[in-house]
BATI-630560 format. One record per residue (C-alpha): residue number from 1; residue in three letters; x, y negated, z. Coordinates in nm, 3 decimals. Layout:
+-----+-----+---------+---------+---------+
:   k :   r :      px :      py :      pz :
+-----+-----+---------+---------+---------+
: NUM : ala :       X :       Y :       Z :
...
+-----+-----+---------+---------+---------+
//
This chain:
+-----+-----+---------+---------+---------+
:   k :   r :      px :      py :      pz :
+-----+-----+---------+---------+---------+
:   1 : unk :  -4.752 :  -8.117 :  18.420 :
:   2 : unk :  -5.050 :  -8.395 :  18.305 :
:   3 : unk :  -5.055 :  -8.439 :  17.948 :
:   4 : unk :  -5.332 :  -8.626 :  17.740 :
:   5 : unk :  -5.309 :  -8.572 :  17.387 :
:   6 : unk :  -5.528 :  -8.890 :  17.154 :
:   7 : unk :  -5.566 :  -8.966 :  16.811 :
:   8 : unk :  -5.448 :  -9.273 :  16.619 :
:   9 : unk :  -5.724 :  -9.267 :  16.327 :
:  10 : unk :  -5.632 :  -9.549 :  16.007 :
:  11 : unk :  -5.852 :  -9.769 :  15.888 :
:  12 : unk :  -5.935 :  -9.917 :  15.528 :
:  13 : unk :  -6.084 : -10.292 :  15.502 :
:  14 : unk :  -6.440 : -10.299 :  15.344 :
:  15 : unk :  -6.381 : -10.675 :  15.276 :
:  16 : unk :  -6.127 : -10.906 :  15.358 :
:  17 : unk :  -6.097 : -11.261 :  15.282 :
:  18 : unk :  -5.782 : -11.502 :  15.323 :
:  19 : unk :  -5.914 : -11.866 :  15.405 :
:  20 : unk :  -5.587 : -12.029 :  15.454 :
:  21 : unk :  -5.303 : -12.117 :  15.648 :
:  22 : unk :  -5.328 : -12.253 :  16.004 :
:  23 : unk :  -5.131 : -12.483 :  16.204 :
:  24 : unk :  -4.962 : -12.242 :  16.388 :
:  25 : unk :  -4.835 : -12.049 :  16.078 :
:  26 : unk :  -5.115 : -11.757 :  16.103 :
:  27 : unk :  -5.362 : -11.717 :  15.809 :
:  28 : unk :  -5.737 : -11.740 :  15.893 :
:  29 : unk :  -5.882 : -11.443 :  15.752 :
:  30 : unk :  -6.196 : -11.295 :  15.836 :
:  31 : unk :  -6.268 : -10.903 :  15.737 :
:  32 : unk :  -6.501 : -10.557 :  15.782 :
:  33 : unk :  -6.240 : -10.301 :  15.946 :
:  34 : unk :  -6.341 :  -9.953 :  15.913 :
:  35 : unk :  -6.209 :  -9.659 :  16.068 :
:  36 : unk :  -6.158 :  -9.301 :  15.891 :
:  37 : unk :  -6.043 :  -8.984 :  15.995 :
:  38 : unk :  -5.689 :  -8.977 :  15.853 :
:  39 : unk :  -5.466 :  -9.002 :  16.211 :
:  40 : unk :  -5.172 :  -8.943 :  16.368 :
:  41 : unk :  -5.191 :  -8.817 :  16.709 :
:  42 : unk :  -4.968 :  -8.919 :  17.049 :
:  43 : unk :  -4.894 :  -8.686 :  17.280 :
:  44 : unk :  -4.817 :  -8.870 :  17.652 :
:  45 : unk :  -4.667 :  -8.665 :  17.932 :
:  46 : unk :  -4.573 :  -8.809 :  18.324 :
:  47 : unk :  -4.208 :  -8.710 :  18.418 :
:  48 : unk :  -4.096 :  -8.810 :  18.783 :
:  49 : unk :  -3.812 :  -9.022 :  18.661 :
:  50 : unk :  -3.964 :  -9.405 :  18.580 :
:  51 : unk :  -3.839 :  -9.410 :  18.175 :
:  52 : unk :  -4.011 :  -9.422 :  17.881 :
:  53 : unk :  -3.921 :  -9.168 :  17.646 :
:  54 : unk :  -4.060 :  -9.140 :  17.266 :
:  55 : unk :  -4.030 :  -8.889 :  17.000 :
:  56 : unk :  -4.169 :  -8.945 :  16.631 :
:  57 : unk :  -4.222 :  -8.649 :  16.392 :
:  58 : unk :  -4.299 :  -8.670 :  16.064 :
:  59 : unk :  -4.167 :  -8.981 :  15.920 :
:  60 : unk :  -3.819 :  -8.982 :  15.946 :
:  61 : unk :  -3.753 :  -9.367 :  15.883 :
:  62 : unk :  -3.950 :  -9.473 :  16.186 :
:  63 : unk :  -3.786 :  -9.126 :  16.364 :
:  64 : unk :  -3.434 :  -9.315 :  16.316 :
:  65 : unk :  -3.524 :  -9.664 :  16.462 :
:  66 : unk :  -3.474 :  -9.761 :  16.782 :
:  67 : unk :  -3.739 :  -9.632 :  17.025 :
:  68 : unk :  -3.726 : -10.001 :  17.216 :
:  69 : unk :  -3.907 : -10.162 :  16.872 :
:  70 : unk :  -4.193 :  -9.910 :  16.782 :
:  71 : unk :  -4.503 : -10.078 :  16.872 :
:  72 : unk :  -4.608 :  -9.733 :  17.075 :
:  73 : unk :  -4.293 :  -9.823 :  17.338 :
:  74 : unk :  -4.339 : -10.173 :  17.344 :
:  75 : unk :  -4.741 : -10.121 :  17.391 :
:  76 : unk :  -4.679 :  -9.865 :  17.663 :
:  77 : unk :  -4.386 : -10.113 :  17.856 :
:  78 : unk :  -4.628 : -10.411 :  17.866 :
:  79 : unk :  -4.891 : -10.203 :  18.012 :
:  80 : unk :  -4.640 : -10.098 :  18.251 :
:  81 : unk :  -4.560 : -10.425 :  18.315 :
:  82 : unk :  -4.911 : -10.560 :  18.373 :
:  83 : unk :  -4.977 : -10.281 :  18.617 :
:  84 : unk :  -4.645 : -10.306 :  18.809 :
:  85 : unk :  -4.673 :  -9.965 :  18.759 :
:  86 : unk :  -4.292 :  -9.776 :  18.758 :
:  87 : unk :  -4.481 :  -9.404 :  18.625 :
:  88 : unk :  -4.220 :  -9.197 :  18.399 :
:  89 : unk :  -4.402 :  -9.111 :  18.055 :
:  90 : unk :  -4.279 :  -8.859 :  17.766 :
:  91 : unk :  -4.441 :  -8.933 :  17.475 :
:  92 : unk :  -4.450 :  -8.732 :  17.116 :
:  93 : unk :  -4.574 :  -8.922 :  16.837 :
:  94 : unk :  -4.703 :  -8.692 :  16.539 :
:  95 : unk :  -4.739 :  -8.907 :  16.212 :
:  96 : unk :  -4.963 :  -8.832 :  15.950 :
:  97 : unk :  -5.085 :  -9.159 :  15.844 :
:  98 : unk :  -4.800 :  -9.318 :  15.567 :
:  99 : unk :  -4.593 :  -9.614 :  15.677 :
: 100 : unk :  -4.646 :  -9.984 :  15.537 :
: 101 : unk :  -4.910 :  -9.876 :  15.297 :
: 102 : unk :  -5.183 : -10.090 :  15.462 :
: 103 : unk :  -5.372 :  -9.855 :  15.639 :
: 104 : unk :  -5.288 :  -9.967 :  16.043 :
: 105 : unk :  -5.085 :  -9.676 :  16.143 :
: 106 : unk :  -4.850 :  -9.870 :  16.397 :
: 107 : unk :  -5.161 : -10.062 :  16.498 :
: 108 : unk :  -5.331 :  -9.772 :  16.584 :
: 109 : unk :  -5.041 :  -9.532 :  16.745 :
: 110 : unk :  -4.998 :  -9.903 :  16.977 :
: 111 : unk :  -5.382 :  -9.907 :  17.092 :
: 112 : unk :  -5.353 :  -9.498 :  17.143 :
: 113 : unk :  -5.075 :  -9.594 :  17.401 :
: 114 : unk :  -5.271 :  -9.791 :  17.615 :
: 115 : unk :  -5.550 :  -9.625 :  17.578 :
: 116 : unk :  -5.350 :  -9.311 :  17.669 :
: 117 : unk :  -5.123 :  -9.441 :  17.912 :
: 118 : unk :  -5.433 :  -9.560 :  18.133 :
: 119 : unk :  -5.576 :  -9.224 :  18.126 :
: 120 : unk :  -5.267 :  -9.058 :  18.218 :
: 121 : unk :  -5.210 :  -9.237 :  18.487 :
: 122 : unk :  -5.565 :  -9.285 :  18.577 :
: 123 : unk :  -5.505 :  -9.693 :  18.622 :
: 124 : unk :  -5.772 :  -9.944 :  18.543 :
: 125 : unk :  -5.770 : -10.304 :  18.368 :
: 126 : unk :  -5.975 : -10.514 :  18.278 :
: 127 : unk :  -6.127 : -10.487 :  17.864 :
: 128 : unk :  -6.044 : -10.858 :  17.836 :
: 129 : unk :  -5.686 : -10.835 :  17.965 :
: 130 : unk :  -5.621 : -10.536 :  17.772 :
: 131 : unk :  -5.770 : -10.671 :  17.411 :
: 132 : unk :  -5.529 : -10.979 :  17.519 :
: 133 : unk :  -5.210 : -10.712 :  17.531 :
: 134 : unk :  -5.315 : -10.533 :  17.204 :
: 135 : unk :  -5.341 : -10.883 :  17.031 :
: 136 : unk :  -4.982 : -10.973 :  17.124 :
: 137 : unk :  -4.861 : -10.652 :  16.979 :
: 138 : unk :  -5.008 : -10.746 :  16.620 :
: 139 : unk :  -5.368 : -10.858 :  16.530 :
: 140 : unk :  -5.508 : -10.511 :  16.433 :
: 141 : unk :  -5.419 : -10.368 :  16.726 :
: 142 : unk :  -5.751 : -10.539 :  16.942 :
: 143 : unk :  -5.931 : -10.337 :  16.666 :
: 144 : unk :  -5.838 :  -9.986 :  16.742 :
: 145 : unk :  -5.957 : -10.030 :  17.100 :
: 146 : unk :  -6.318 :  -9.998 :  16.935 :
: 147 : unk :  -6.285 :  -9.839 :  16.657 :
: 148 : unk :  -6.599 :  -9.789 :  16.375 :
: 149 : unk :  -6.676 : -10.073 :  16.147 :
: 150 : unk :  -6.627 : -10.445 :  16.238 :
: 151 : unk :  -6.570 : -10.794 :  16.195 :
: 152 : unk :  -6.255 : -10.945 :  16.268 :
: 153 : unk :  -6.218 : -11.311 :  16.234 :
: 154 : unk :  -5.925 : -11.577 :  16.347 :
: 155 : unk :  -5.610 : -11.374 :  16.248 :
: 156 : unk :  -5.820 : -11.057 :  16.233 :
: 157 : unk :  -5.766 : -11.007 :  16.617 :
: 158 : unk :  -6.124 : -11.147 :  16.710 :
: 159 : unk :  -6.365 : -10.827 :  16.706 :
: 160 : unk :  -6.706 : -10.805 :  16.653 :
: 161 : unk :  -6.823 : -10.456 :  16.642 :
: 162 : unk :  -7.095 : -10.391 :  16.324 :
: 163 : unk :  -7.351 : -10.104 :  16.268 :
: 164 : unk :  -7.229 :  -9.834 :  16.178 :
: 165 : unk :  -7.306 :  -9.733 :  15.820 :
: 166 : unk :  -7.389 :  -9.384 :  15.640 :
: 167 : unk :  -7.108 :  -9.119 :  15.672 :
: 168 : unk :  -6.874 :  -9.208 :  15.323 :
: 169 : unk :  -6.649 :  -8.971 :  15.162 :
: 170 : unk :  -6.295 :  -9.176 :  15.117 :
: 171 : unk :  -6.008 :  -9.059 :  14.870 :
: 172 : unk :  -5.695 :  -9.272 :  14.997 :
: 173 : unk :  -5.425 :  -9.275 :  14.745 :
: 174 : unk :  -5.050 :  -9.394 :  14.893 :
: 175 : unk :  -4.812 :  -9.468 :  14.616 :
: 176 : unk :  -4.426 :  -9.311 :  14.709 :
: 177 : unk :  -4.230 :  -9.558 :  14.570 :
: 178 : unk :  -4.384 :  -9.886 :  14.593 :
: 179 : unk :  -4.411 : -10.070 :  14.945 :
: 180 : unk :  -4.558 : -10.408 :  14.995 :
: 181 : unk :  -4.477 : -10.580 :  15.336 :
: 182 : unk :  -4.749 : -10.804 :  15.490 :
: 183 : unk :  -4.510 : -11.127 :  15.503 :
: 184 : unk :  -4.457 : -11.075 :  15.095 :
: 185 : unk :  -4.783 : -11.022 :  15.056 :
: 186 : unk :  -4.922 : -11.364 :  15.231 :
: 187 : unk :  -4.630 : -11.533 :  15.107 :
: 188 : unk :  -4.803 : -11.424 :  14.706 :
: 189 : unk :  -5.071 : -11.567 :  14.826 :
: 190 : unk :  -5.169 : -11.917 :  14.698 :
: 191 : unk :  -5.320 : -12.047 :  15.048 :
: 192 : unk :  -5.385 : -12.367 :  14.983 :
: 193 : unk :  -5.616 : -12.281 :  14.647 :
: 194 : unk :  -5.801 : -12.015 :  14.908 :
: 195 : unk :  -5.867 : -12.284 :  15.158 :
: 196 : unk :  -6.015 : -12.532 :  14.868 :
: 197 : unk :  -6.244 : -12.285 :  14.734 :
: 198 : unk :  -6.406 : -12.151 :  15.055 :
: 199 : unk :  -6.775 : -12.278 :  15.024 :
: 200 : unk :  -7.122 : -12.254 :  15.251 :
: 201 : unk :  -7.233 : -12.017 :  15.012 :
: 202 : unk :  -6.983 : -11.788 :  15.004 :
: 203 : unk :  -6.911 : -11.786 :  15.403 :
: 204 : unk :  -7.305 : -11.665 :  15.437 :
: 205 : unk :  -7.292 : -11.421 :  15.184 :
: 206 : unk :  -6.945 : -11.263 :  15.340 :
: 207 : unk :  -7.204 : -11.300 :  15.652 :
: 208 : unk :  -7.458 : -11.104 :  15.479 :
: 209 : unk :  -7.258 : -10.825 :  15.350 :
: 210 : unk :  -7.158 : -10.767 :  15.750 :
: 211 : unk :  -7.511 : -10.594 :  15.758 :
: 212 : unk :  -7.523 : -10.422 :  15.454 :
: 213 : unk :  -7.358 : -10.072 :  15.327 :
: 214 : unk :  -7.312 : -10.146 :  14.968 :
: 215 : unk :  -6.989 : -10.006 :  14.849 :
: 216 : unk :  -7.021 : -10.236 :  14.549 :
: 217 : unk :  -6.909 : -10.517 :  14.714 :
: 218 : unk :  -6.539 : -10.431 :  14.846 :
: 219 : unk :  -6.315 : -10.684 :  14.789 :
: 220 : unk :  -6.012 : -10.768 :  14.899 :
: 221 : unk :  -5.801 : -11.116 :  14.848 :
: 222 : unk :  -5.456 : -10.955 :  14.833 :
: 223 : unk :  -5.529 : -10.820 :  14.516 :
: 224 : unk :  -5.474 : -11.039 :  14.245 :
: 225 : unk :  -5.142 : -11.091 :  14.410 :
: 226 : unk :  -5.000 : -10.784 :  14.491 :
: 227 : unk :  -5.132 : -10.625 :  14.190 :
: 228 : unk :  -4.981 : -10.877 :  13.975 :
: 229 : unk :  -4.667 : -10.762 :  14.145 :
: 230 : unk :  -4.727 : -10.391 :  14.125 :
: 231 : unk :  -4.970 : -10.285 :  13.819 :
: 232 : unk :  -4.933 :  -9.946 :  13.954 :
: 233 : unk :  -5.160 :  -9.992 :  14.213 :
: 234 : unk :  -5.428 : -10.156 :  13.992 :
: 235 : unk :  -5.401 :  -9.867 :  13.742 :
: 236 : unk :  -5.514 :  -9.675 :  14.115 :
: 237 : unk :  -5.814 :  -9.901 :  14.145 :
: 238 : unk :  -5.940 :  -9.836 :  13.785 :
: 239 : unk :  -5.859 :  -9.480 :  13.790 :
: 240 : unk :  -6.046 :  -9.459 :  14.113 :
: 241 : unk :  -6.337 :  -9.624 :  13.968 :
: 242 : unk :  -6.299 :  -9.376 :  13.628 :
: 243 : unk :  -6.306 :  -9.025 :  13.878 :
: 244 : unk :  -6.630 :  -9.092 :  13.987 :
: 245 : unk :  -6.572 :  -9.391 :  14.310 :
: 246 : unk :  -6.877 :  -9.601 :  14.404 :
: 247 : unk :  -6.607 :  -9.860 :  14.473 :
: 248 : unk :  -6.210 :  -9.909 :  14.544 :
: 249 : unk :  -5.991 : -10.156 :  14.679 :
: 250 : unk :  -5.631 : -10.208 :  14.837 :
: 251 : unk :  -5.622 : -10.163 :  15.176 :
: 252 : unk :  -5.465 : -10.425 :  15.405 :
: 253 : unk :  -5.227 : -10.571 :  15.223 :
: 254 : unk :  -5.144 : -10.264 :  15.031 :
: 255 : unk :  -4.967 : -10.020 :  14.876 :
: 256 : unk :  -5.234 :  -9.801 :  14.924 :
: 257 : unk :  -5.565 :  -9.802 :  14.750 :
: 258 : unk :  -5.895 :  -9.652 :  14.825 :
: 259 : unk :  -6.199 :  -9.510 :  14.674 :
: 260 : unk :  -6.509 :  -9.417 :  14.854 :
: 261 : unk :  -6.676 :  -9.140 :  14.675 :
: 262 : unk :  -7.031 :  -9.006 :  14.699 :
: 263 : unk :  -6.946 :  -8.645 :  14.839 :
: 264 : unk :  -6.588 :  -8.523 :  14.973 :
: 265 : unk :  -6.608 :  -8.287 :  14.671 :
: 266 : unk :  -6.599 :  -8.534 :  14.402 :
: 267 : unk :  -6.315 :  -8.699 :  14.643 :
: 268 : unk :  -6.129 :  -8.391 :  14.648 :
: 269 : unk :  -6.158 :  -8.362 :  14.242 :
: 270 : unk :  -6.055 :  -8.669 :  14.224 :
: 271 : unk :  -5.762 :  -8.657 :  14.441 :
: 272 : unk :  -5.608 :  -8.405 :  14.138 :
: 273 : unk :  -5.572 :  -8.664 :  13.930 :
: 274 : unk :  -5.286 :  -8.821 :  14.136 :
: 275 : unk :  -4.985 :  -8.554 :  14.116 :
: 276 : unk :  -4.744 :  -8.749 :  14.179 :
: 277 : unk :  -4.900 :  -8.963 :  14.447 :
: 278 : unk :  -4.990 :  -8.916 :  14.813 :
: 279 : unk :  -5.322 :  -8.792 :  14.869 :
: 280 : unk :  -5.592 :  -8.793 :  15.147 :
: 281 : unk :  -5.928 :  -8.720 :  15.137 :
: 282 : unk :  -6.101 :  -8.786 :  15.451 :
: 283 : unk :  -6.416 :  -8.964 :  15.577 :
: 284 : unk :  -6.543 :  -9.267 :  15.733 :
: 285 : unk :  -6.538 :  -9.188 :  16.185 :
: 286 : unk :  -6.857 :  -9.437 :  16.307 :
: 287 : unk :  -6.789 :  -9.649 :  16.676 :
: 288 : unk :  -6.922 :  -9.343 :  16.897 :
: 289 : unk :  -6.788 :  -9.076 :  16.695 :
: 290 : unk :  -6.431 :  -9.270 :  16.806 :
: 291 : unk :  -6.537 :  -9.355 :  17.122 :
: 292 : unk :  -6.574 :  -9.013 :  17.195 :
: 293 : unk :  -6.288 :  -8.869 :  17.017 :
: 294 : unk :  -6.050 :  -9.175 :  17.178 :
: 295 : unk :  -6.195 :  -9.175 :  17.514 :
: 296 : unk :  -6.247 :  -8.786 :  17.539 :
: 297 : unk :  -5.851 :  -8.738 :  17.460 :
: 298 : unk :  -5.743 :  -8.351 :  17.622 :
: 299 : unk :  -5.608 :  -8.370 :  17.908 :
: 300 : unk :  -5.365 :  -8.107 :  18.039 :
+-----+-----+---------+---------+---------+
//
């Protein structure tokens, strides 16, 4: 029977930057995604009945939700839909990459099931159409179709792919007991003081850094917030910083925190430090390397 097995790689947010609130409710942001090797990976298999059928190991809380919400089924049902397409799929959905911690997990596992889905069943559609399906599933989601490092502007779901940058080792600590939901997070925010200070200046230097592969210049404008909330996670970024890291931020809108690290083995030293914390040390996957690994899924 056909089976195509793809990854679902996370990604961390060199820089992002919270302009405001828009008229529709949405926050104008613009940021630098990056992708990195931490993933899950979804395993998609035809049946000849015309259901959609999904199994999640690994994290039990999403395991005991109903199927009907997880953004994999709902990605894979709207592609359906588009395609008028009635194909029976069994899917498997392997987690690795921790829940709510900022990191695009469910982003990701939703653009591996379109991306899968298509190659399953060996349909076609159009990139436009399907980056306007991924955006209506969240605004990350258009992302993870490309993969790399990129800019994302409007509500992050805009993509502009970047050069690719240097191989970086990445140490990603995920704190167990704190979780920070994106709608507290922008609700912390103070929007309105964002908007006011947005200048010329800074807009062309964000601009700037787009080009550039400083580590130096993370930043991230969840931070004051949610670490005011959590000092946990700020006690992360210093320690980060301490262990060797040529920089560390939160990533998303947290709870985890990052460091990028000039070799994976002053990553891995680092990573001892955190006993009590969840650890991964991976590395930063460049546009083709995805490409390849995304678009090259087995196929059974």
């Amino acid at each position: 029977m056909r089976e195509v097995r793809i990854p679902a790689y996370a990604k961390i947010n060199l820089r992002l930057e919270i302009l405001g609130k828009r008229a529709d409710g949405f926050h104008e942001l613009r940021t630098i995604f990056q992708t990195i090797s931490l993933h899950d990976e979804l395993r998609m298999r035809a049946h000849n009945g015309k259901t959609i059928e999904l199994k999640i190991i690994g994290n039990e809380a999403l395991s005991s939700e109903p199927v009907q919400t997880n953004l994999v089924y709902r990605a894979v049902q709207l592609l359906r839909l588009e395609l008028e397409d009635t194909a029976g799929v069994q899917m498997e959905l392997r987690k690795t990459i921790p829940a709510g911690r900022g990191l695009g997990g469910g982003s990701s596992d939703a653009a591996a099931g379109l991306l899968g889905y298509l190659k399953l069943t060996r349909k076609k559609i159009s990139m436009e159409r399907l980056i306007e399906i991924a955006a209506s599933l969240g605004a990350d989601v258009p992302f993870f179709l490309f993969g790399g490092r990129a800019l994302g502007i409007s509500k992050g779901d805009e993509i502009y792919p970047l050069p690719d940058v240097d191989k970086m080792a990445v140490l990603v600590v995920s704190p167990k007991d704190i979780h920070v939901s994106t709608p507290d997070a922008y609700r912390w925010l103070k929007a309105r003081r964002l908007t006011k200070t947005v200048s010329g200046p800074k807009l062309w230097k964000f601009c700037a850094l787009c080009w550039s592969a400083q580590v130096d210049s993370l930043s991230n404008d969840f931070e004051e917030a949610v670490f005011r909330r959590h000092r946990r996670l700020d006690e992360i970024k210093r320690a980060l910083l301490q262990k060797g890291a040529a920089g560390a931020s939160l990533a998303g809108s947290g709870s985890a925190v990052f460091g990028v690290f000039p070799s994976p083995v002053m990553a891995r030293r680092a990573a001892v430090g955190f006993p009590h914390e969840s650890t991964f040390v991976c590395e930063t996957i460049s546009r083709q390397r995805y490409f390849r690994a995304v678009n090259g899924a087995r196929v059974g």
